[in-house]
Each structure stands twice: as structure tokens, then as C-alpha cells.
N, C-alpha and C positions, 0 to 999 in steps of 0.2 A: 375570465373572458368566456364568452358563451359563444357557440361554434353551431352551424346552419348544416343541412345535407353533406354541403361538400365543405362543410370543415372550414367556413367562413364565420366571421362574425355575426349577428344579426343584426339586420341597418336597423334604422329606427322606420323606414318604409317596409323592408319586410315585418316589424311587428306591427304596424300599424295594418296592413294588408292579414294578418292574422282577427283581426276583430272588423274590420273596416264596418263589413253587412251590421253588425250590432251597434255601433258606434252610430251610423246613419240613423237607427231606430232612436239613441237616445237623443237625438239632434231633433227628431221627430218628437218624442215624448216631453224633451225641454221644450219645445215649441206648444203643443198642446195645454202643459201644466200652465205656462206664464199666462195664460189670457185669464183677465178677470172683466169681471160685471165695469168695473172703475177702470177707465181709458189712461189714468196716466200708469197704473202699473202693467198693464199690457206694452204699450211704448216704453218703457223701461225696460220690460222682459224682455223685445225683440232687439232693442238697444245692447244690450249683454252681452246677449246670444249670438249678433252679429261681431260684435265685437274677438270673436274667435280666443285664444287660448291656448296651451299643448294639450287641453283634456286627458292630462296623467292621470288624474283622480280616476277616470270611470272606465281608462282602460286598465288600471289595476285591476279594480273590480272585474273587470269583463276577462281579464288575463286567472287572475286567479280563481274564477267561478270552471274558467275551460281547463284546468288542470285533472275536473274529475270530472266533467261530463260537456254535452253541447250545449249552446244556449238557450235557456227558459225565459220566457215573458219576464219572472221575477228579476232573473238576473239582469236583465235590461233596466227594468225599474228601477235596481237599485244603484245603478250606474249614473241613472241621470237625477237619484235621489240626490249623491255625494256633488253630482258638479253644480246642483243648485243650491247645498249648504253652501258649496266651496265659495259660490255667487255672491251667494246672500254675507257671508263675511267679509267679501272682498267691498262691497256696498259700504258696511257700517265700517270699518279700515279708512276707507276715503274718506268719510265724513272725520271723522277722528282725527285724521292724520292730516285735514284740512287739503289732501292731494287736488292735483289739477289735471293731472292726467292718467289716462290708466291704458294700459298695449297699444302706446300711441296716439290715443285720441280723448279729447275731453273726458273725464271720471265723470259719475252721473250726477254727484252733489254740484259738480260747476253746469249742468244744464239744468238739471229741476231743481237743486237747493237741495240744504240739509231737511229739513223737515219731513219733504217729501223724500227724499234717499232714504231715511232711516226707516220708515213706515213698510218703502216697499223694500227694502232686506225682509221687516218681520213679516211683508208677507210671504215673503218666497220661503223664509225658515218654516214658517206654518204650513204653506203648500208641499213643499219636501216630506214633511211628517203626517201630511194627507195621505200623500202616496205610498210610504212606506205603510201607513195604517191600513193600506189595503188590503195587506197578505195577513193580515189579524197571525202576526209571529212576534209572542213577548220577546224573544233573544233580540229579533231585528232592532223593536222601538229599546230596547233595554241599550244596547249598543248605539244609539242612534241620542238618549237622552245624554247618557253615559259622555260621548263624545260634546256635544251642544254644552255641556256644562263646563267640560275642560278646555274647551276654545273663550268661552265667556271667561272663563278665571284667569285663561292667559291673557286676556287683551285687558283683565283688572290690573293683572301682576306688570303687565307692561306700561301703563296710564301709569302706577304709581313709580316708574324708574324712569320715565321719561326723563331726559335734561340728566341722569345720572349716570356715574362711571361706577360699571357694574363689575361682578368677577365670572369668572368661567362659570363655575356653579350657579350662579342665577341666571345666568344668557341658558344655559341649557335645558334649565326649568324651565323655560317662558318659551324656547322653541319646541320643548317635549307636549308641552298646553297648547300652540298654536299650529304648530304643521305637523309633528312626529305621530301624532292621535289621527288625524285627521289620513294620512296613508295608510296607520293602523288599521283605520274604521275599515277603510277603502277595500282592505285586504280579505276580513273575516267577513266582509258583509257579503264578498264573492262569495267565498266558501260556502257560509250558509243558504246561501241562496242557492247553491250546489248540491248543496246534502251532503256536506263531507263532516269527517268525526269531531268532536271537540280537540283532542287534541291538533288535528291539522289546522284548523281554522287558529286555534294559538301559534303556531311554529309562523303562518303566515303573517299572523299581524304582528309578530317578533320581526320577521324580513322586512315588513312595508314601513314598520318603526322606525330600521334604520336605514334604512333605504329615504323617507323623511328628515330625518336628520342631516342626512346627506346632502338632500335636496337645500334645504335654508343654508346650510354651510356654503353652497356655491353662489347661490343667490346673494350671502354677503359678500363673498368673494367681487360676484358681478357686477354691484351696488358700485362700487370701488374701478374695476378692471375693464366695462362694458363699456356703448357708447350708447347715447339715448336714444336714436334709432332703431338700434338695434335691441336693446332694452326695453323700450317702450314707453320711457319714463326716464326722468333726471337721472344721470348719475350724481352718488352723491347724495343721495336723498337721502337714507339713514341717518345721518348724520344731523341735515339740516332739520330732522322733523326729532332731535332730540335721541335717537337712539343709538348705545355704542351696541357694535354687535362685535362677531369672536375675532375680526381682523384686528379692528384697534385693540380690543381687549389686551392680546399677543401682543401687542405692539406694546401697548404704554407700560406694560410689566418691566420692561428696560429703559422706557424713554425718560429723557431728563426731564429735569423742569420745566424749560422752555419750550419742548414738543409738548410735553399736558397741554401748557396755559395756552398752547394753539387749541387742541379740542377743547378743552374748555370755551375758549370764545366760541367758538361755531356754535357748541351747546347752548351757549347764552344768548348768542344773537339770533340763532336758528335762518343762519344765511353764511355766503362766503367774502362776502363784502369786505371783512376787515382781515382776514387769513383765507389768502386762494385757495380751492382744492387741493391742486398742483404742490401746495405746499404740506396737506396732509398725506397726500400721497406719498410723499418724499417717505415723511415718519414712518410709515406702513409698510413701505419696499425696506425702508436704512434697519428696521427691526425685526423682518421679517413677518411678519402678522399675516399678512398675504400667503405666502409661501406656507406657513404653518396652519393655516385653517383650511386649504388646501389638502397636507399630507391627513389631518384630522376628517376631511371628508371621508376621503380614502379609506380609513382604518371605517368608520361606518359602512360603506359599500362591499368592504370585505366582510364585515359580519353579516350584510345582507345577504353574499354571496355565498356564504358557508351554508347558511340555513335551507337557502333553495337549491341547493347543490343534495339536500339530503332526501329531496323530494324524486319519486321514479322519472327517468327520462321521459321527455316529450318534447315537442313541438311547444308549447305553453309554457313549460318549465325552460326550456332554454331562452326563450322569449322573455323572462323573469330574472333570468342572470343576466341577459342583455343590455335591461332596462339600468342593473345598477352600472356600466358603463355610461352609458345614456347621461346619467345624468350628472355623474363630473365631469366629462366632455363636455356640455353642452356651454354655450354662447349667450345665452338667454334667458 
């Protein structure tokens, strides 16, 4: 647990109120980059962008850049470099995943179509790598291709298990490819853009790795335990779009027969039409699966916690321990 002045925790308002002035800049710089010459991907951009977010990606960055110094133009840059990959994946996600809704409101494939969804992801991944190309720094783009290639091979590795009951070791690969890199990225891209040594910028994207991990573990969790208001999208969705993630996973390890051939049908029909939720929920709570990818977040946050705990005190760094509370608490 990370402790403030007086020896309080740190809310997720006081860390937010720690970057706030930087965070407005990359709100400012996201806004800037999305305009193009072609009208539908500007409306797309501001579509996004109003579409709001936790913006965890770019206060990582913003958080671990202030652990060795104040903030620089770069370090700004690279903050709103990460929350427009993070855009541009969640774009091509929708299309794929056939979603209908995304933080509550229409996803952009149900308002301009796939065609046009897929085009303007590539160009926002292209415009991101505009920007980072600014600072003409091979580590940035080297990190930056590095990460773009391991998110592409997770959403290959995922396409090809869709519909399938997977094991612990493969759900882990696909989340270490799909989110675990992407806080990694988040973490060292601060640093460098800091000017701190090679090894810190490793210790950091070790922390934001699991701190990552962490993250998707609750999001399955939520998938399952949220409400879609508050979620912002179905619960239940993993499921119907084909994916078993680590809840059931833990679960079907003991489940009979006749709890599989529930997931199963959902898998096959990719709806809840013929087996309620309510009913796979049942198997989830009666197996624990729930309960258990839970305590597995946990053991994550505490290696994230270990690592940043080795870093000199500050304002920043307790702000960093914080964060991995933050996010198994959270609702959303």
C-alpha cells in the first residue's frame, strides 16, 4: 500500500492531480495529431477522443518519466503517442470482434462501418509513429516497432483460439502480447524520455508488465462481475465473442461435463440464448474461477509493488505503488 504526506493512501484524484497540467497537454496534442486532410478520419479522431477513458497508458508514462525529472515537450509526446496506439487497437478490436458498443456508446465500426474503422486505426498507428519520429531517437521507434509487432501477433494468437478452451499458459501468452507490453511500452518510453539509465527503464517496464497483467486479470474478472453501465459494454462479452479468458479457465479445471457443454454452447452459438449467463455464472462462483483469478491478480500487483518499492522515495514513486492498488480495486 502506498502512503501520501500524512500517511494516507494515495486516491486515484490525488495521482491524477499529480500530472493533471501534462495530461491536459496530451488531450491537446491527441486533438492536434487526429486532424487530417480526409474529413472522415478527423470525425473519427474527435469521436474517440470524446469518448473519454482512464487514460492509464499516458499517465504511466507521465508518472514514470517524473520519477527522475520535470516534464519535457517529449515526455508529453510520448504519452499521447501510447494513448493513440492504445486507440488505434481498440479500433481494429471492434471491427474484429464485431462489438457494438465501446465506454457506453456506439463503437465506430457500428457508425462509419468496417472499412472505414480499419483504415482510420492505420492511420492513427501511422500518425503515433509520425510523432514519435519526431525526436529522431532509434531506442523510442525500436521500442515503439518492438511493441506494434507483439500486440499484432497477439490479436493473430487470439483470432486463431477464438471459439476454443484454452489453458492457463496460452491465456497468458496472449495477454503478455496484448496488454502486458503495451504498460511495459508505456513505462520505459517515460523513462527514456527522462534520460534515466538503462537499467531503470528495465526495472520499470518489469513493474508496468505486471502491473499489465494485473490490469486484464480484473478486466476478466469485471467481464463476469460488472454491470454494463458501468462497464460500458455487455457483460458477458468474452464469452459471447468466443473467448475463454482465466475465470473460466480456473473454473472448467474441476467443472463436470455438463458445466463444459454450457460453455461450450455459448462458444458455438456465440450468444446466451440457449444457456443464461446467470447460468454460467453459477459454474464460475460453484468453481471458484472468480475468486481465483482475483487472488492471481493480486500475486501480479505485488511483484509490481516489490519493484517500485526499490526505487528512491518520492511523490512519483509512491504514486506508482498506488496505481497497483488502483487497479484491483477498481469497478471498471
Amino acid at each position: 500500500m502506498a502512503f501520501g504526506k500524512l500517511g494516507r493512501s494515495l486516491t486515484a484524484l490525488e495521482i491524477f492531480d499529480l500530472v493533471r497540467d501534462e495530461l491536459n497537454q496530451v488531450e491537446r496534442e491527441i486533438g492536434l495529431e487526429s486532424i487530417s486532410s480526409v474529413d472522415a478520419v478527423t470525425y473519427i479522431g474527435q469521436y474517440l477522443q470524446s469518448g473519454g477513458g482512464k487514460r492509464l497508458r499516458p499517465i504511466l508514462v507521465l508518472l514514470c518519466g517524473k520519477l527522475f525529472r520535470d516534464s519535457t515537450p517529449m515526455l508529453v509526446r510520448m504519452a499521447a503517442v501510447v494513448e493513440m496506439i492504445h486507440t488505434a487497437t481498440l479500433v481494429h478490436d471492434d471491427v474484429i470482434d464485431m462489438a457494438k458498443t465501446r465506454r457506453g456508446r456506439p463503437s465506430i465500426n457500428m457508425v462509419w462501418g468496417n472499412h472505414t474503422s480499419v483504415l482510420a486505426g492505420d492511420w492513427l498507428y501511422m500518425q503515433a509513429f509520425q510523432v514519435a519520429l519526431r525526436e529522431r531517437s532509434f531506442p523510442v521507434l525500436d521500442l515503439l516497432i518492438d511493441l506494434t509487432q507483439r500486440m499484432v501477433e497477439g490479436e493473430l494468437l487470439q483470432l486463431d483460439r477464438i471459439g476454443k478452451i484454452v489453458s492457463e499458459a496460452d491465456y497468458m501468452e496472449l495477454i503478455d502480447r496484448k496488454t502486458a507490453s503495451l504498460f511495459s511500452a508505456c513505462a520505459r518510453l517515460g523513462a527514456a524520455a527522462s534520460g534515466a539509465d538503462e537499467a531503470a527503464e528495465r526495472r520499470l517496464g518489469d513493474y508496468a508488465w505486471n502491473l499489465g497483467i494485473a490490469f486484464q486479470l480484473i478486466d476478466d474478472v469485471l467481464d463476469f462481475t460488472s454491470r454494463e453501465k458501468i462497464l460500458g459494454k455487455p457483460v458477458g462479452n468474452d464469452l459471447r465473442e468466443g473467448k475463454v479468458t482465466l475465470p473460466l479457465i480456473y473454473a472448467l479445471e474441476s467443472a463436470d461435463a455438463e458445466e463444459r457443454r454450457l460453455v461450450e454452447t455459448v462458444l458455438a452459438d456465440g450468444n446466451y440464448d440457449q444457456v443464461p449467463f446467470g447460468k454460467i455464472l453459477h459454474v464460475l462462483h460453484r468453481h471458484g474461477g472468480i475468486e481465483r483469478t482475483r487472488r492471481r491478480a493480486e500475486e501480479f500487483t505485488e511483484k509490481a509493488r516489490a519493484i517500485i518499492a526499490e526505487f528512491p522515495p518520492s511523490t512519483h514513486q509512491r504514486a506508482l505503488l498506488a496505481v497497483t492498488d488502483l487497479v484491483t480495486e477498481r469497478d471498471h
